[in-house]
TIPA-553467 format. One record per residue (C-alpha): x, y, z; residue in three letters. Coordinates in Angstrom, 2 decimals. Each point is the difference from the previous one (the first is absolute). Layout:
N
> X,Y,Z,ALA
...
***
This chain:
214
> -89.91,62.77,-44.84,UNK
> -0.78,1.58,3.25,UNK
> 1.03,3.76,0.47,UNK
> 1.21,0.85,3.34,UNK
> -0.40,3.68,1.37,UNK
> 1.70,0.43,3.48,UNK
> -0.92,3.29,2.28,UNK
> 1.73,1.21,3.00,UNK
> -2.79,0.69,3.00,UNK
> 0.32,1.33,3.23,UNK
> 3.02,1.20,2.33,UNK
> 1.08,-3.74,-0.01,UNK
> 0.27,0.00,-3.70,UNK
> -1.86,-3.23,-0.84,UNK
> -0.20,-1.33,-3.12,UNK
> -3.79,-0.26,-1.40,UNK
> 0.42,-2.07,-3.35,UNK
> -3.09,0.35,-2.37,UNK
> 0.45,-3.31,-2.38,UNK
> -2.11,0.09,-3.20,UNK
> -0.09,-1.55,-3.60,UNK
> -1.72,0.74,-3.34,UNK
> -3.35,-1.34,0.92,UNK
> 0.55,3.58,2.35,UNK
> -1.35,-2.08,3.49,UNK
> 2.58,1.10,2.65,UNK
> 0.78,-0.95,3.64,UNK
> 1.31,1.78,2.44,UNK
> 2.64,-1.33,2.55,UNK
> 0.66,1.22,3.14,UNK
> -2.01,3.40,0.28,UNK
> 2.02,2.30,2.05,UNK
> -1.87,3.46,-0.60,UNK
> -1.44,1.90,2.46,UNK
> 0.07,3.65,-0.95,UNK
> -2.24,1.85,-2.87,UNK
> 2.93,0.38,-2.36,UNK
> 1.10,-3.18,0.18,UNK
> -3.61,-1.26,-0.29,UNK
> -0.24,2.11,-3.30,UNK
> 3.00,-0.85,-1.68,UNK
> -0.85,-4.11,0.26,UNK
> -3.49,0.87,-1.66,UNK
> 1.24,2.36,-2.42,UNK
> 2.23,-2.46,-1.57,UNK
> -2.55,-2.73,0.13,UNK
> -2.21,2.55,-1.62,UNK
> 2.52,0.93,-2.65,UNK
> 1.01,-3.26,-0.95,UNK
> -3.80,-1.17,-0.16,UNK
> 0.41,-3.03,2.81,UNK
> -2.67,-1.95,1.69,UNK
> 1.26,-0.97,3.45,UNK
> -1.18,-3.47,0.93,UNK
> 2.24,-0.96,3.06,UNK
> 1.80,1.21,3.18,UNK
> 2.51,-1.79,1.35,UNK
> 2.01,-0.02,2.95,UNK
> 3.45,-1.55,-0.11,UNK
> -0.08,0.19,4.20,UNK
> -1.91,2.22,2.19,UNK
> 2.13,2.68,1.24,UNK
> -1.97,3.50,-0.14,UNK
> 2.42,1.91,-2.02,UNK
> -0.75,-2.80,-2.89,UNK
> -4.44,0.33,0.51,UNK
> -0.48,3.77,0.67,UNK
> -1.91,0.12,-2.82,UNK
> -1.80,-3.26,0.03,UNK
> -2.93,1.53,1.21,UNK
> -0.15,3.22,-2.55,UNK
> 0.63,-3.16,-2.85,UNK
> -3.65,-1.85,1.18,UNK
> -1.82,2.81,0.08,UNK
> 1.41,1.97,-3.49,UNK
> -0.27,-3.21,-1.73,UNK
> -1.62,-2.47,1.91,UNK
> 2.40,-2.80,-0.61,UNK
> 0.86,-3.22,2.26,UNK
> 3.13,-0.08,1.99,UNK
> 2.45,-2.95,0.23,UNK
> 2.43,-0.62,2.80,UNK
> 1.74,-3.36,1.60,UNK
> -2.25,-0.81,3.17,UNK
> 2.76,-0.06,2.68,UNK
> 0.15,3.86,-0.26,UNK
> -3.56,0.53,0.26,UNK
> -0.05,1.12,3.66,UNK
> 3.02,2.56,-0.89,UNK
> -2.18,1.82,-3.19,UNK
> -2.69,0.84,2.54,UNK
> 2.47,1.76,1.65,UNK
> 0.52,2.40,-2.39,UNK
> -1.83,2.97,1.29,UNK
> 1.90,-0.26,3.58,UNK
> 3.01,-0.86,-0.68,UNK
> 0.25,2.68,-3.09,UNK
> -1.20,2.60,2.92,UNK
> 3.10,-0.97,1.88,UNK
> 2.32,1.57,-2.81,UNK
> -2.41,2.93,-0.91,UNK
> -2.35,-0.92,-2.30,UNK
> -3.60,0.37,-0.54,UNK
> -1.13,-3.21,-1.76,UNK
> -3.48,-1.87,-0.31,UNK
> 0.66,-4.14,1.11,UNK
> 0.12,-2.07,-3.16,UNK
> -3.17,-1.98,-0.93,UNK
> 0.03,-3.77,0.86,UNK
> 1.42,-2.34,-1.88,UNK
> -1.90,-0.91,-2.90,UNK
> 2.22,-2.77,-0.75,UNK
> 2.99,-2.04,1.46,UNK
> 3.51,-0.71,-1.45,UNK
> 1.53,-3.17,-0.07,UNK
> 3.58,-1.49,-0.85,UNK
> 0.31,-1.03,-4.30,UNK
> -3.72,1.62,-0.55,UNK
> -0.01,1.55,-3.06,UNK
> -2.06,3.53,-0.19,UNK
> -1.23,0.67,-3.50,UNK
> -1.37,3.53,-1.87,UNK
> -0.19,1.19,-3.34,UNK
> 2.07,-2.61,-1.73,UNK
> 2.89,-0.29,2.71,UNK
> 0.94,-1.99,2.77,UNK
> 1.72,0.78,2.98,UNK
> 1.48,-3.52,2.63,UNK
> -0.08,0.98,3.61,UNK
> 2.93,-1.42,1.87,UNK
> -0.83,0.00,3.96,UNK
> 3.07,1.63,1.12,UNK
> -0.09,0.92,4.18,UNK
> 2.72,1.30,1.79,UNK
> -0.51,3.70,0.13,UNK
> -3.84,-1.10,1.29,UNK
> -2.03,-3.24,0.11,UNK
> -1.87,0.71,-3.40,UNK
> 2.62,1.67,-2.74,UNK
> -0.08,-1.04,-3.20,UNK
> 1.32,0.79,-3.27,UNK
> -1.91,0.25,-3.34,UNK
> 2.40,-1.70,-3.26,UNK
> -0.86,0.06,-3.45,UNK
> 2.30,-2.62,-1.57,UNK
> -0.90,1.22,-3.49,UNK
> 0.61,3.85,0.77,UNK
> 3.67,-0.71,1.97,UNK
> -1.21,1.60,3.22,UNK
> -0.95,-0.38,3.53,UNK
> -1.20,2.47,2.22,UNK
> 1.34,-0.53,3.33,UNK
> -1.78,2.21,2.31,UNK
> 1.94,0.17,3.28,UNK
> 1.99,-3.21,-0.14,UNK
> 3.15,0.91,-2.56,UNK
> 1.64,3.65,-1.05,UNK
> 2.31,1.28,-1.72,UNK
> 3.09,-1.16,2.21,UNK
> -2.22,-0.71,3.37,UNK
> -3.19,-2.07,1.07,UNK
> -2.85,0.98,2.04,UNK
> 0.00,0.61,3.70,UNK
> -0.24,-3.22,2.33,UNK
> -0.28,1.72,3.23,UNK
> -3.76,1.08,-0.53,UNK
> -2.58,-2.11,1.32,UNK
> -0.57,-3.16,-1.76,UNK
> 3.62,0.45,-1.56,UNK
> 2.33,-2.95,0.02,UNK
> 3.75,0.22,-1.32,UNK
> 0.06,-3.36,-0.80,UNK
> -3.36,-0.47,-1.43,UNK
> 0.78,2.96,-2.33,UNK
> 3.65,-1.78,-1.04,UNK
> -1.79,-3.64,-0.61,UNK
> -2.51,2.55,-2.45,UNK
> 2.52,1.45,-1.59,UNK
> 2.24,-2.60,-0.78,UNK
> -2.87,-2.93,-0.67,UNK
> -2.57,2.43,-1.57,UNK
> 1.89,2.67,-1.88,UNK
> 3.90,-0.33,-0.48,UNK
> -0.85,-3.10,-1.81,UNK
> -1.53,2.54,-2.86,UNK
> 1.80,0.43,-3.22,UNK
> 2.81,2.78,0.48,UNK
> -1.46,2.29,-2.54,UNK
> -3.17,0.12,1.73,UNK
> -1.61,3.64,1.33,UNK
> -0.21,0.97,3.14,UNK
> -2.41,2.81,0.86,UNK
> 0.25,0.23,3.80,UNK
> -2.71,1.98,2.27,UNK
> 2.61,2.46,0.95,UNK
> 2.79,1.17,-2.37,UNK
> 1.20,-0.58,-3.62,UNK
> -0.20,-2.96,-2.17,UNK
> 2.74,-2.54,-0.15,UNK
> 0.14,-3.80,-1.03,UNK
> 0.78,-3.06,1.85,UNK
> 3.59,-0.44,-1.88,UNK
> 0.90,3.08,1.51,UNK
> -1.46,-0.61,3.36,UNK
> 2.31,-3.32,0.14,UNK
> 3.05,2.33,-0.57,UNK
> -0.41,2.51,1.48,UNK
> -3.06,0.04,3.26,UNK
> 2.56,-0.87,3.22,UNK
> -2.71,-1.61,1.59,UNK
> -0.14,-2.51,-2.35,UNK
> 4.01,-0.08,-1.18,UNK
> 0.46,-0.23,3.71,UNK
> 2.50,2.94,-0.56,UNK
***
C-alpha cells in the first residue's frame, strides 16, 4: 500500500507528493521548495516517519515543480528521474525561478530518463509512467493501478488542465494525452494534481468543462 503525503510549496502552491510504503523507502515527486521552512518541514516528516528517500522525480520540468531538486541531491544524495524532452527546461531552473523572485540552486542533471509504460519500482511498490505532453514536451504522470491513483502533475486539475500557451505547450497534444492516456482510467481512480486538491477521473468527466466541452 503506498501512503501518499501531499505539501503545498511556494507562492504557486505546487503540490510536492512524498509516496512511501512499509518497507519506509520514499520518493519524492516534483520538489517545489525553495525556502528554509519549507525545506524543514519535507525533512521533518521524512524524519518522523523514519523514510529512506531513494528517488526524485520530475513529472515535467517547470521550476516551481524542481526548486528543491537540488537541496534533495545534496541532503540525501539520491538520483533524479525526469522524461528527456524536458531536460533542457530543468536546467533552467535557476533563471527562470529568478524571473518570479526566487533564489534557487539549478537542479542536478538527470540521473535517469523517463519513458512512456516504464514502470519505476521502490520499497515494494510500483508506480507506470504515462508520457503525457501538452502542457510541455516531457509531462508525465506516475499511476499505481493497485493503489487507485495517478498523480498528474500539470496535465489534469480539479475542473481545469495545465497551461498550453507556455513554451513547448500544445492544446491538442495535451487533449490526445488526456483523452488516450488518462480519461480511459477507471472513474474511481485518484487524482492528485501538481496544483490544487485531489479529485478522480469520474468526476473530472462530469464535471472539468474542458473536457465536457461545457
Amino acid at each position: 500500500m503506498i501512503g501518499v503525503k501531499v505539501f503545498y510549496f511556494n507562492e504557486l502552491r505546487e503540490c510536492t507528493y512524498v509516496l512511501s510504503d512499509d518497507s519506509k523507502e520514499c520518493i519524492i515527486v516534483d520538489c517545489g521548495c525553495g525556502t528554509e521552512n519549507e525545506f524543514r518541514r519535507l525533512e521533518k516528516y521524512i524524519a518522523e516517519n523514519e523514510l529512506k528517500p531513494v528517488m526524485m522525480v520530475n513529472t515535467h520540468g517547470h521550476f516551481d515543480h524542481a526548486m528543491g531538486n537540488s537541496w534533495l541531491a545534496t541532503t540525501y544524495n539520491i538520483p533524479s528521474y525526469i522524461h528527456a524532452a524536458d531536460e533542457a527546461l530543468l536546467a533552467q531552473t535557476a533563471a527562470i525561478a529568478a524571473n518570479f523572485g526566487y533564489k534557487v540552486d539549478n537542479p542536478p542533471k538527470p540521473s535517469f530518463y523517463l519513458e512512456d509504460q516504464q514502470v519505476l519500482t521502490f520499497g515494494r511498490s510500483e508506480l507506470q509512467v504515462l508520457h503525457t505532453p501538452g502542457h510541455s514536451k516531457g509531462c508525465v504522470c506516475l499511476y499505481s493501478p493497485e493503489n487507485n491513483f495517478i498523480l498528474t502533475g500539470d496535465t489534469l486539475f480539479q475542473g481545469c488542465i495545465g497551461r498550453t500557451d507556455l513554451p513547448g505547450g500544445d492544446y491538442d497534444e495535451i487533449m490526445d494525452s488526456l483523452f488516450k492516456k488518462i480519461l480511459t482510467l477507471p472513474d474511481d481512480t485518484v487524482v492528485h494534481p501538481g496544483h490544487g486538491p485531489a479529485s478522480t477521473i469520474g468526476d473530472e468527466k462530469l464535471t472539468n468543462p474542458f473536457i465536457t466541452g461545457s
